[in-house]
Structures are given as C-alpha cells and as structure tokens.
C-alpha positions as a Markdown table, in Angstrom:
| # | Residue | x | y | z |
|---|---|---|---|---|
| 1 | Unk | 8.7 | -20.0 | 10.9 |
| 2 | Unk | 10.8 | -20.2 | 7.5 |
| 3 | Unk | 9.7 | -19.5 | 4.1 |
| 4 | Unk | 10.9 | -22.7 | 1.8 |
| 5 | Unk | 12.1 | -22.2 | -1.8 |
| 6 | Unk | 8.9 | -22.8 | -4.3 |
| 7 | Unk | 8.0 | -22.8 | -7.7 |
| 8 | Unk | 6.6 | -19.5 | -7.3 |
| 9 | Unk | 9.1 | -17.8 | -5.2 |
| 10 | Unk | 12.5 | -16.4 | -5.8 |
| 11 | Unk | 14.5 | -17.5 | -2.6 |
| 12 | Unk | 16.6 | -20.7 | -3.1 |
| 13 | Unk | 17.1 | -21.3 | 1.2 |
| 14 | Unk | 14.7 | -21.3 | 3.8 |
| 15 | Unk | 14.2 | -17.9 | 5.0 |
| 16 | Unk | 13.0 | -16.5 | 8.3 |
| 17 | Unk | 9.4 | -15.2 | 8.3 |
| 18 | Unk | 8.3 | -13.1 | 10.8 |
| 19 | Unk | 9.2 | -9.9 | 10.2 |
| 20 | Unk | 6.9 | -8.3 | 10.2 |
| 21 | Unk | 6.8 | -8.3 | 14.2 |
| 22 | Unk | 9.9 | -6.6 | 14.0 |
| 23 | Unk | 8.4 | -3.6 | 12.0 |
| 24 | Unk | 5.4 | -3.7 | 14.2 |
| 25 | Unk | 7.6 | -3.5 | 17.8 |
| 26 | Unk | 9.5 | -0.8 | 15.7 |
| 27 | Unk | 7.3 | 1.0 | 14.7 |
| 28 | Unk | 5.0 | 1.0 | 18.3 |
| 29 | Unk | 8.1 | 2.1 | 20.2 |
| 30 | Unk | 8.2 | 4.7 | 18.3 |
| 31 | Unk | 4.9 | 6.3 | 19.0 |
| 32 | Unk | 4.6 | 5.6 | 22.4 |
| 33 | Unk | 8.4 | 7.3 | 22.7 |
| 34 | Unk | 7.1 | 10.5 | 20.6 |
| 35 | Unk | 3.5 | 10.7 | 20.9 |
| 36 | Unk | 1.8 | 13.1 | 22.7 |
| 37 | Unk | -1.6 | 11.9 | 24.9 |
| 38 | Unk | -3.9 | 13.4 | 23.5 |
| 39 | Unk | -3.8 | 12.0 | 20.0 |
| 40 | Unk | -4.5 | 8.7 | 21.7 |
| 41 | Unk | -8.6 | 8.8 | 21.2 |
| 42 | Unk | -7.9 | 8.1 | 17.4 |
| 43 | Unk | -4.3 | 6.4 | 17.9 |
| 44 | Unk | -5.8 | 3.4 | 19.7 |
| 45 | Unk | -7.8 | 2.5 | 16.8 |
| 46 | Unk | -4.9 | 2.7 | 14.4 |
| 47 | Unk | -2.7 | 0.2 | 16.7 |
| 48 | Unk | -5.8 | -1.8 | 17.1 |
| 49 | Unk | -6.6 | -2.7 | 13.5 |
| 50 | Unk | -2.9 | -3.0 | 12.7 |
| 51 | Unk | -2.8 | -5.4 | 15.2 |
| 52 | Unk | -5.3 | -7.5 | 14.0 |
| 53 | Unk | -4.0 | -7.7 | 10.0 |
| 54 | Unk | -0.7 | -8.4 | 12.2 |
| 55 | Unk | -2.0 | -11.8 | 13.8 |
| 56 | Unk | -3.7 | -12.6 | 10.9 |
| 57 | Unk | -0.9 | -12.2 | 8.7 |
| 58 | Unk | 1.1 | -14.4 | 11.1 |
| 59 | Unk | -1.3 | -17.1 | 11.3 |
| 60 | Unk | -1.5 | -17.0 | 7.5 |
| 61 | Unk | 1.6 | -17.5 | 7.3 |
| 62 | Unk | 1.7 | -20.3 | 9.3 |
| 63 | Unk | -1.2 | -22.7 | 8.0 |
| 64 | Unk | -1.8 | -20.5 | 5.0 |
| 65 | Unk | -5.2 | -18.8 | 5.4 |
| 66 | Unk | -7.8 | -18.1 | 2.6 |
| 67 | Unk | -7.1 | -15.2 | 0.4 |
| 68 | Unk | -10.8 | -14.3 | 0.6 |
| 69 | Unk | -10.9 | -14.0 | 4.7 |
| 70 | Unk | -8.1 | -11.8 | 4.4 |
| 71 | Unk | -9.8 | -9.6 | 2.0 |
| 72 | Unk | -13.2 | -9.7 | 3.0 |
| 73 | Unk | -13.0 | -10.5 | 6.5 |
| 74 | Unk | -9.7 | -9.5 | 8.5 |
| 75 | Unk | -9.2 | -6.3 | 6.3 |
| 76 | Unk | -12.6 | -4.5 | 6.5 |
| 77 | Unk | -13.0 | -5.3 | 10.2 |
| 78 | Unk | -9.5 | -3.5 | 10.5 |
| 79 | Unk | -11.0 | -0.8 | 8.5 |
| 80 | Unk | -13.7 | -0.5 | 10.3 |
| 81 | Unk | -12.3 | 0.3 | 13.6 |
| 82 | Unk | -10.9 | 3.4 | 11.9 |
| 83 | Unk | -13.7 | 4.5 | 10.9 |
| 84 | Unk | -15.6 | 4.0 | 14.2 |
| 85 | Unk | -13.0 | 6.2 | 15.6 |
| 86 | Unk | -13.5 | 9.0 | 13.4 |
| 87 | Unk | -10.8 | 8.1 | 10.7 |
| 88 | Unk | -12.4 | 8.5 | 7.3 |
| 89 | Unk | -12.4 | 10.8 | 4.6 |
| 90 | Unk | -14.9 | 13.2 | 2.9 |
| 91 | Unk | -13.1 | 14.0 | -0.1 |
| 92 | Unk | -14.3 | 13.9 | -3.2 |
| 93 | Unk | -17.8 | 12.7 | -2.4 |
| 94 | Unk | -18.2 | 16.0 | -0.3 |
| 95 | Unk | -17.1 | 18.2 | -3.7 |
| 96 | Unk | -20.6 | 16.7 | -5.1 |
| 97 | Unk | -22.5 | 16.2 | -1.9 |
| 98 | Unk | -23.4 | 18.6 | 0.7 |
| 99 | Unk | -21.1 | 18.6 | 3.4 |
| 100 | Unk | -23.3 | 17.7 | 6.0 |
| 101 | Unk | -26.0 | 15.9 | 4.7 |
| 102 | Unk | -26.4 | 12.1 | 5.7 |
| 103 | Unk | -25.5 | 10.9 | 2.0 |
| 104 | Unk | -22.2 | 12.3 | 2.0 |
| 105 | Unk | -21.1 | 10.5 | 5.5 |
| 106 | Unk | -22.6 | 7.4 | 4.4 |
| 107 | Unk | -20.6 | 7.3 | 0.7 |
| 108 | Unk | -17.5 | 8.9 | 2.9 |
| 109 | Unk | -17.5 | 5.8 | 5.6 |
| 110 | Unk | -17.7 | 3.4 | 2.0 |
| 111 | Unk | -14.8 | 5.5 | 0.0 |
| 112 | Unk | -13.2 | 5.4 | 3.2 |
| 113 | Unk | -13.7 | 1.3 | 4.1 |
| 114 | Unk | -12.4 | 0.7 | 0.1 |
| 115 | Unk | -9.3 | 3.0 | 0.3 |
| 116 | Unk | -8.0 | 1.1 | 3.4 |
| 117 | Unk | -8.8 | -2.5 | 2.4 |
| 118 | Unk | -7.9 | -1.6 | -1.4 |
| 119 | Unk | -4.6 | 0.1 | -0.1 |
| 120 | Unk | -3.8 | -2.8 | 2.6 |
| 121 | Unk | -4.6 | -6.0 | -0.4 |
| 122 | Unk | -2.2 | -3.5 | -2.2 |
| 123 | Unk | 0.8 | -3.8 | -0.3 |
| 124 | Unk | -0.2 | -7.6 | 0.7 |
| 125 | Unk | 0.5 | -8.5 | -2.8 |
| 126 | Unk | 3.4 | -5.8 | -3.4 |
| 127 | Unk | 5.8 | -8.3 | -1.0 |
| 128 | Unk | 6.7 | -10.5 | -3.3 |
| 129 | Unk | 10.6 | -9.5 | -4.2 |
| 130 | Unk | 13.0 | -8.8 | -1.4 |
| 131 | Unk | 12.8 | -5.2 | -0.3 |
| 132 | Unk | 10.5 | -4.1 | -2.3 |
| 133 | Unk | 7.4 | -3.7 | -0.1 |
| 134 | Unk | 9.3 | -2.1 | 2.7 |
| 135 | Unk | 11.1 | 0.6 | 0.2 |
| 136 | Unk | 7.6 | 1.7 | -1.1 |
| 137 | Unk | 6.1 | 1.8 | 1.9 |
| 138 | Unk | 8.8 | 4.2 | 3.3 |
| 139 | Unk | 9.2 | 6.0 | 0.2 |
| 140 | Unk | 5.3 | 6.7 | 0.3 |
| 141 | Unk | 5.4 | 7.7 | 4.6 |
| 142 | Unk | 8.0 | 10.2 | 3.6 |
| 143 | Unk | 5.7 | 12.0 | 1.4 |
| 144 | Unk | 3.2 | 11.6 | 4.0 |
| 145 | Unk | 5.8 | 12.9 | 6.8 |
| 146 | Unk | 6.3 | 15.8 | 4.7 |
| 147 | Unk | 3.0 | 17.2 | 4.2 |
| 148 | Unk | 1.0 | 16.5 | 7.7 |
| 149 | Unk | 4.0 | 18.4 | 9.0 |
| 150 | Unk | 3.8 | 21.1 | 6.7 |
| 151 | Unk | 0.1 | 21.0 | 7.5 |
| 152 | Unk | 1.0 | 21.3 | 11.5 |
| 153 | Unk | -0.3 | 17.5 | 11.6 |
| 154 | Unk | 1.9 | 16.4 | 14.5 |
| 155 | Unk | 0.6 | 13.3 | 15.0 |
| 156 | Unk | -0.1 | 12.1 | 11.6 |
| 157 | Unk | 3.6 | 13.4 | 10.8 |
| 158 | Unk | 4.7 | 10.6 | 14.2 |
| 159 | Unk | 2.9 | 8.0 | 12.7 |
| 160 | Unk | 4.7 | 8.6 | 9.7 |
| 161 | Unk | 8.1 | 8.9 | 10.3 |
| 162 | Unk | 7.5 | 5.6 | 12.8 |
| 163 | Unk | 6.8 | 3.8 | 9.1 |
| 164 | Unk | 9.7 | 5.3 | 7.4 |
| 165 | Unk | 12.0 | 4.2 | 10.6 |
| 166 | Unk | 10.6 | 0.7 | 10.7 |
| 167 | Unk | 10.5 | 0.3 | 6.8 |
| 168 | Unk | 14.7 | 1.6 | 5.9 |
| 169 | Unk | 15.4 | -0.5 | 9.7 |
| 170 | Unk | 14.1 | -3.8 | 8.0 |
| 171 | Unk | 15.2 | -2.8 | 4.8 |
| 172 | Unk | 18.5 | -3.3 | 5.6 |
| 173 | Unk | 18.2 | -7.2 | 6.4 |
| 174 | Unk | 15.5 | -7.4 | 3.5 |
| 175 | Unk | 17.0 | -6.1 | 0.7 |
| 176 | Unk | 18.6 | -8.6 | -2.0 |
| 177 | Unk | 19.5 | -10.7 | -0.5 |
| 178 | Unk | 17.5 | -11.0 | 2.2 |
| 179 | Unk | 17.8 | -12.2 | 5.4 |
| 180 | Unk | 14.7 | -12.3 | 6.5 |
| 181 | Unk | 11.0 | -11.4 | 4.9 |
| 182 | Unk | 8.3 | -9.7 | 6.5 |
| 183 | Unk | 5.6 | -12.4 | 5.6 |
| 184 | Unk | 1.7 | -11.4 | 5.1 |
| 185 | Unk | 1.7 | -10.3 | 8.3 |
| 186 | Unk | 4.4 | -7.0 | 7.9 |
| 187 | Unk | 2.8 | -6.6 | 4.4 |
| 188 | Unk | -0.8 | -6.0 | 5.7 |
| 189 | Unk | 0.3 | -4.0 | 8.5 |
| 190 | Unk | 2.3 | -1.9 | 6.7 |
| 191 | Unk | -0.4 | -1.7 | 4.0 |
| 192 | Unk | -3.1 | -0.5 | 6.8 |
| 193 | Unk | -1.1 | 2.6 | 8.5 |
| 194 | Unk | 0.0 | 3.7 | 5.2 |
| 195 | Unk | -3.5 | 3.7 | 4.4 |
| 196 | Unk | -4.3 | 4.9 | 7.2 |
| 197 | Unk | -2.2 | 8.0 | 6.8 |
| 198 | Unk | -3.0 | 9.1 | 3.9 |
| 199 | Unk | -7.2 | 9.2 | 5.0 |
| 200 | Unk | -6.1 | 10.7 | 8.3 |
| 201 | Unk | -3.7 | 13.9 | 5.9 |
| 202 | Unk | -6.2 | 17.0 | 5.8 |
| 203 | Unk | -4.5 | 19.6 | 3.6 |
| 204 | Unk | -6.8 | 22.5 | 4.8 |
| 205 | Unk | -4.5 | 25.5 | 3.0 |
| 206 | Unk | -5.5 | 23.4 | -0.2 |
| 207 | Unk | -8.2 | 23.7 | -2.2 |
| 208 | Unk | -10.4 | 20.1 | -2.1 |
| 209 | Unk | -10.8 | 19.9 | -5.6 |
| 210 | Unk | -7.0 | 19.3 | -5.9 |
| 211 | Unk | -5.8 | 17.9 | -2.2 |
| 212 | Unk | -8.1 | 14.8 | -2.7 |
| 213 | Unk | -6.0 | 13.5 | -5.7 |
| 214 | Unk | -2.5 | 13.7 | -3.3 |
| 215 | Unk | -2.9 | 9.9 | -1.5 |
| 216 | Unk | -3.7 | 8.6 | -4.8 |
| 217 | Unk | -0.5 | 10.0 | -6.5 |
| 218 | Unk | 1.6 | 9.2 | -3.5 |
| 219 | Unk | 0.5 | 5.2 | -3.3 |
| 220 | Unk | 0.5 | 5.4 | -7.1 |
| 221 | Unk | 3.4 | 2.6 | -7.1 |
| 222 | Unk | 1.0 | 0.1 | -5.6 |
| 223 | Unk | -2.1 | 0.7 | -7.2 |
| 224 | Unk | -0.5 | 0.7 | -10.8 |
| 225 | Unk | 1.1 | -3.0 | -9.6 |
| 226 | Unk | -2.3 | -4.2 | -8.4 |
| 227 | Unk | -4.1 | -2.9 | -11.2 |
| 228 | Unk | -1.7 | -4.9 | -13.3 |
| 229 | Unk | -2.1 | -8.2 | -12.0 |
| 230 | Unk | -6.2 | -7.9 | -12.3 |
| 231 | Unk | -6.5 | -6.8 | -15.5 |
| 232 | Unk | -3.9 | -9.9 | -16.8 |
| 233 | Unk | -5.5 | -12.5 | -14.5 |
| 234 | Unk | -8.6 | -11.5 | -15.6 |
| 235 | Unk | -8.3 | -11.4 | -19.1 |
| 236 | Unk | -5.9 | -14.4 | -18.8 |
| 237 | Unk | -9.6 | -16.2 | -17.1 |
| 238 | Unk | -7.9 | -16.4 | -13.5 |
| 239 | Unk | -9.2 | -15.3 | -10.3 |
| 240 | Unk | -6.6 | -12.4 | -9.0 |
| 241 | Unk | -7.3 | -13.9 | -5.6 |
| 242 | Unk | -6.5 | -17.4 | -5.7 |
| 243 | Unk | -3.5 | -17.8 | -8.7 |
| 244 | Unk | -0.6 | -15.8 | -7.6 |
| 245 | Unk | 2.4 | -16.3 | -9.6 |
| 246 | Unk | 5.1 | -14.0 | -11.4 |
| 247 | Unk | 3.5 | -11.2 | -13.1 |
| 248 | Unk | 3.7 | -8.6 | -11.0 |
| 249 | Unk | 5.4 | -5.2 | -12.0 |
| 250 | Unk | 8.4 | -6.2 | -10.4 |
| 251 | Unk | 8.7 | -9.5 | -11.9 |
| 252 | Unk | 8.3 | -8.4 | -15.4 |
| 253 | Unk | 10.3 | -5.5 | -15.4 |
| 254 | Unk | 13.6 | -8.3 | -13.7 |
| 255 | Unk | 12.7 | -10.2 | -17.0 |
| 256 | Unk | 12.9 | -7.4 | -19.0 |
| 257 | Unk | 16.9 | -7.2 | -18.0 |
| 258 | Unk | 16.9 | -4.9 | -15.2 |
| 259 | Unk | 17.0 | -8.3 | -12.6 |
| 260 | Unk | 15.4 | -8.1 | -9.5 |
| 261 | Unk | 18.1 | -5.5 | -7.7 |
| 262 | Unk | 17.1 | -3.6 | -11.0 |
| 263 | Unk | 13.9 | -4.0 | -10.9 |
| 264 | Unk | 13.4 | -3.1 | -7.1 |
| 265 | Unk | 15.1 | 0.8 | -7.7 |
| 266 | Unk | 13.7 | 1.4 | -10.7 |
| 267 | Unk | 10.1 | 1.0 | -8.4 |
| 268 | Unk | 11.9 | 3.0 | -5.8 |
| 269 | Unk | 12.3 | 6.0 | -8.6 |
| 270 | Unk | 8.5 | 5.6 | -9.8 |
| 271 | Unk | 7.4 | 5.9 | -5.7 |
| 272 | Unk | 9.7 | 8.8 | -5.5 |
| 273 | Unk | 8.4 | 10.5 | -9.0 |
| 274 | Unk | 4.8 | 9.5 | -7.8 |
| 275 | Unk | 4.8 | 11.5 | -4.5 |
| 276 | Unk | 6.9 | 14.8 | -6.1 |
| 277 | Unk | 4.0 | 14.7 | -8.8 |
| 278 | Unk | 1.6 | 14.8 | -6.0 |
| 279 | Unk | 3.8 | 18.0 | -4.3 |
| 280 | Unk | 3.4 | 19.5 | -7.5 |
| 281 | Unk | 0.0 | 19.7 | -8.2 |
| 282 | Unk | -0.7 | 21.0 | -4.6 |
| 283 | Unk | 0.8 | 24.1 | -6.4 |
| 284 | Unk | -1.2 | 24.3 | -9.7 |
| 285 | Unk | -4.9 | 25.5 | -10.3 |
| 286 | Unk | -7.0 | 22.7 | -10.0 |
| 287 | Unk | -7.5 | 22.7 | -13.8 |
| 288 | Unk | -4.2 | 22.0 | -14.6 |
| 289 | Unk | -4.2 | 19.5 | -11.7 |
| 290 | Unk | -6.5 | 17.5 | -13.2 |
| 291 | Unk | -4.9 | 17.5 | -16.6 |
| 292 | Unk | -1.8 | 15.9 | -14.4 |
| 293 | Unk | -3.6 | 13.2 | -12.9 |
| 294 | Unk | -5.2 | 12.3 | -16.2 |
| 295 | Unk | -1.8 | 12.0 | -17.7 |
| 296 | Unk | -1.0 | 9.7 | -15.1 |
| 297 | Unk | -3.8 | 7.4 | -15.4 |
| 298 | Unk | -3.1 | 7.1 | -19.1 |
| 299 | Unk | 0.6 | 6.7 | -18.5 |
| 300 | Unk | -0.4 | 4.1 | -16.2 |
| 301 | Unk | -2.7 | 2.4 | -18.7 |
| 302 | Unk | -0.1 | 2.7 | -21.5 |
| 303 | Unk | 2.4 | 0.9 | -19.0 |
| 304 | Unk | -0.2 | -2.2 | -18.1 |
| 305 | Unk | -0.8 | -2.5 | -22.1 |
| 306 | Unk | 3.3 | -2.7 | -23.1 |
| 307 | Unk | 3.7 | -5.1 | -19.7 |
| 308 | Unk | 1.4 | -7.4 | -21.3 |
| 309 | Unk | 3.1 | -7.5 | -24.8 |
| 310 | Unk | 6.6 | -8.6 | -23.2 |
| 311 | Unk | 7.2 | -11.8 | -22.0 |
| 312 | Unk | 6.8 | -13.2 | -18.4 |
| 313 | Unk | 5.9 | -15.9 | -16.8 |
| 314 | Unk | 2.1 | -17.1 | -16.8 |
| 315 | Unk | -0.1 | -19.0 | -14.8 |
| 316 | Unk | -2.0 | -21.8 | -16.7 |
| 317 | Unk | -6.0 | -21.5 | -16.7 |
| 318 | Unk | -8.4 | -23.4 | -17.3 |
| 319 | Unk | -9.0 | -22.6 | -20.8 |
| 320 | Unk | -5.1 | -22.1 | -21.8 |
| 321 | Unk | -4.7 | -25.8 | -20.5 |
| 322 | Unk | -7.9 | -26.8 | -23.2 |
C-alpha cells in the first residue's frame, strides 16, 4: 500500500502506508509486557475500539472510505465501547448536576461519546505533514504519563507511556522526510487512546472545578488546528468533511517561511507550552484558573483570525468559482 504524490499532498515519491500497524503492534506489546491483570476489565475495551478505527483506517486507505462513516459510524461505535466499559467522564456536567442523579450520567456518556470522536476526527485530520501527528500525539501522552502517575494511575500511566514509545519509535522513520506515513489508520488510533487517556485521568487531589479544564489544555494543539479548518471552510461555503486541502495550521504557518521542518517544531513547542499551561493551573485557585483558560481560548481565536489574513492555499467553492 503506497501513498502517490497528489495535488494535495506534499510527498513527491510513492510512500509506504501502513504505519500505523507498526504503532499499533508497538504500542500492544507494550501493555501486554507491563500491564498488570487486573486493569484488563477496562483495558479490553480500549484495544477493542482502537482496533476497530485501526481496520477502518486501513481499509480507507485502501479504497478510500467516506469521510462521514468514519465520523459518524466507525468513530462513535469505538466510542462507545469505552463507555460501555465504564470509560467516561463526569466532569464538568457533574459541577452543575448532582452527582448521582440520572441527568448527570446521561449528559456524562454524551460529553464523553463527543470528546472521543471529536479528539479521534482531531488527530485524523492533524496527519497531514510528515511527523507531525506522531510528535503531538507523544508530546500530549507525556503530559498524560506525568500526571496519572503522579495521581498513582498505574495503568493509565502504561497506556501512556506505550503512546509516547510508539509515537518517538515511528517518529524516527516519519519525520521529514519520511519514510513511511502512518495512513488514516495510525491517525485514528492514535487519536482514540489519546482520547481515551485523557477521559480515563481522575485528578482526585484536585479540585473539579479546575482538573476538568487539564485534557483540554493538553490536546489544545489539535483542537486549535481543527477548529481552524471549520471556521475557514465554513465561511469559505465548504463542507469541512468532504474538501480537504492545504489550510491546516501546519500548512499555513510552512507558507508563512518557517517550511514544513519549521512548521512541524514550532507545533511541537505549542503541544509542549499547552500541556505545562495545564500543569500550571492544577496549582492556582480555580479563579485564576479560569482567567488562564480564557486567555487561551482568546489567544486561540486571535490566532485563527491572523491565519486567515495571510496567504495559503484555498479550495475553490461553489460560489468562489461563480
């Protein structure tokens, strides 16, 4: 299976495309070496719906399936096999809810089933440069290493340093130039367990009211790019499903004259200043938390508005071709 050079794409040779099955073996060996038995009730479900995005990310791949099964399809059932097994979150809907009233674990399983499929269409998109998928996704496992194991999360920590292991492993034969890509499939699997960490991280010695805004800050990198490209396509009258092209973060910031080696660490240093802003407010009243998290979100917001001012490259619509 080789990726051919496109209009679209960056590679000029055919490249090797699978991958991804190399950070899935990886990353498997890694927790049936270290993993301890008893974590298995909830671990089988994690392996299970990584599985699945893994095969359908293949076939994809292969005959090119429809961006909408993926999303709507493939992704929730994933999702939902982690939340059968007892793998979804509370937080914040429990900080307005009662905590064990029927409305809170009904809005928790639906925050829950839209962080995971949000967080895995996140990364899906985020493998469009070489290495720059696999970096964020380690970069953001690190951060998630460090706290379940500060938290005395053993088995959360395992599953995370088995993504940072399999991410910096590929990384090596995937950064530019690369070697080989991870294809859909890699991208959605690594999407799915880094999701899946960061529902499965309870940072009990932390107040709610802060520890709820940590995942968000740590996968900031990839919600900032995917909020990006649907705002343009949208305003641009394009469906953020079915025209992919160039104007992701990454592409516009090469353009910009960083290049795409440039373009790739300066992403790096945004995942890395992401997840030490989410260390930090774990250490500030929940006040001043907040204040943080705004500033982000209006940093973020500033960023999408100057990205759209400099040039990149655009997909035609309908109405731009009128």
């Amino acid at each position: 299976m080789l990726d051919q050079p496109a209009a679209r794409k960056l590679h000029d040779d055919p490249t090797p495309l699978l991958g991804g099955l190399a950070i899935y073996v990886g990353t498997v060996l890694v927790i049936l070496a270290f993993l301890e038995r008893q974590a298995w009730e909830q671990v089988w479900a994690v392996l299970a719906g990584g599985t699945l995005l893994l095969v359908v990310g293949i076939v994809d791949d292969a005959v090119s399936l429809p961006a909408k099964l993926k999303l709507f399809v493939a992704m929730p059932a994933a999702a939902l096999l982690l939340v059968d097994s007892g793998i979804r979150t509370m937080y914040p809907v429990s900080l307005f809810l009662s905590a064990d009233g029927w409305a809170t674990g009904a809005l928790g399983i639906g925050l829950s089933m839209v962080w995971i499929v949000g967080i895995t269409a996140a990364f899906s998109i985020l493998d469009h440069m070489d290495g720059l998928c696999a970096g964020v996704a380690a970069i953001a496992a690190a951060f998630f290493f460090g706290l379940s194991f500060a938290a005395g999360q053993i088995w959360v920590s395992v599953l995370a340093a088995a993504i940072v292991s399999a991410g910096l492993g590929f990384l090596v034969w995937n950064f530019k130039p690369a070697k080989i890509f991870m294809g859909d499939g890699g991208a959605m699997f690594l999407g799915f367990m880094v999701a899946a960490l960061a529902v499965k991280l309870n940072l009990r010695s932390h107040p709610p009211t802060v520890s709820w805004m940590v995942p968000v800050l740590v996968l900031m990198v990839p919600i900032l790019d995917t909020s990006l490209v649907t705002i343009s396509r949208l305003r641009r009258g394009l469906s953020p499903l079915e025209h992919p092209g160039k104007d992701h973060l990454a592409h516009r910031l090469a353009r910009m004259g960083l290049g795409q080696r440039g373009a790739v660490l300066f992403i790096y240093g945004l995942g890395v200043t992401a997840g030490a802003t989410a260390c930090l407010v774990l250490q500030m009243r929940a006040v001043y938390a907040h204040v943080v998290l705004a500033a982000v979100f209006l940093a973020g917001l500033a960023a999408i508005l100057l990205l759209e001012r400099v040039p990149y490259e655009r997909q035609e619509s309908a109405a731009e071709s009128v």
